[in-house]
C-alpha positions, 0 to 999 in steps of 0.5 A: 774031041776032047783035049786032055789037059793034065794040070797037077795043082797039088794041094789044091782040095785043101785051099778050096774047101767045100762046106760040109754042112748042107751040100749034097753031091748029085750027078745032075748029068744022069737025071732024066731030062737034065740036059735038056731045056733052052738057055744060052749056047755053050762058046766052047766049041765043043772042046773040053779039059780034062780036070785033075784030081785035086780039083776032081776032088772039089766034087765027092764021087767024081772020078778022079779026071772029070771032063769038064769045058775049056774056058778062054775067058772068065767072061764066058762063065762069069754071067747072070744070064745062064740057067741050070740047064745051061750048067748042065750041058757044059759041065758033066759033074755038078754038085748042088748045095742049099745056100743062106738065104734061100739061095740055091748053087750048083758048083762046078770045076773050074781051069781056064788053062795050063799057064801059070796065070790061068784059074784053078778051082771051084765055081758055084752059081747061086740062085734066088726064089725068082730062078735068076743068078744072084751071086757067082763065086770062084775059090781056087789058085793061081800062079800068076794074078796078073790076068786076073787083076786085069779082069776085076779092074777091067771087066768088072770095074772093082778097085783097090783096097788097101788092107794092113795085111801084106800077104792079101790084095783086095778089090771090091765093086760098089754101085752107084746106088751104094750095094757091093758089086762084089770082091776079090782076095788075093792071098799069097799062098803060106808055103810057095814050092817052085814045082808048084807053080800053079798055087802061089796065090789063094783066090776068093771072088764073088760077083753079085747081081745088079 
């Protein structure tokens, strides 16, 4: 069963923007064979979100609502351990893209919900010459960063940052061995409409490997 979860985040595609150059649009679904394979269990249950147009439209030649899986807890994607095939069996669309560096990422649509301090947007995966996840990015909206903030400082452990720009919040993590951990930009978005309470916030985060 599917649960239909109609989340209109209008002008979202022009937040979360693709690059144009190197990404190639692929339903990895209908390869042969690209369902299969071992990795972690899926901890969705089963359930899934119907995803709107304007994130549907992160991923040229999907249909505009995309059946993609219900995500409670951004620690459920946001994870070193998974494979491509793990990738493929919760997401139906994926689009891959060559990367810098000889990274190779697969993106996927992301909602964690329909609450104004749930995530909306595109989630890329990339991977190193050793097939191991070396960087996770997240591009897209929220109306409310509480929970988020919670997360990176929580989870994460990232702190703080000041900035000289008032309209951006910034956490970064940094090891103990002195590499970045990764970061997140907090933007308030430039236009705020009350009938758009999804996207009063421009998120950017980015969670390297150990």
């Amino acid at each position: 069963m599917f649960a239909k979860v109609f989340w209109k985040v209008v002008g979202l595609a022009a937040v979360v923007t693709l690059p144009a150059v190197g990404f190639t649009a692929y339903d990895l679904l209908w390869k042969k064979g690209g369902a299969g394979g071992e990795g972690p269990a899926t901890t969705s249950g089963g359930t899934a979100t119907v995803i709107p147009a304007p994130v549907a439209a992160l991923l040229p030649g999907t249909e505009q609502n995309v059946e993609g899986p219900a995500v409670q807890d951004l620690a459920e994607v946001l994870r070193f351990d998974v494979t491509p095939e793990w990738i493929l069996r919760r997401w139906p669309r994926v689009s891959t893209i060559q990367a810098q560096l000889e990274l190779q990422g697969y993106r996927v649509p992301l909602v964690t919900g329909t609450g104004e301090g749930d995530l909306a947007g595109a989630l890329t995966y990339y991977y190193n010459a050793q097939h191991q996840v070396q960087r996770i990015t997240f591009k897209g909206t929220t109306g409310d960063p509480h929970n988020l903030l919670a997360f990176v400082a929580g989870r994460l452990q990232f702190v703080w940052r000041p900035t000289n720009d008032p309209g951006l919040t910034v956490y970064e993590g940094v090891r103990s061995n002195g590499k970045a951990a990764g970061s997140l930009q907090l933007r308030s978005a430039r236009i705020v409409k009350a009938s758009e309470p999804y996207t009063r916030f421009e998120v950017e985060l980015t969670v390297e490997r150990e």
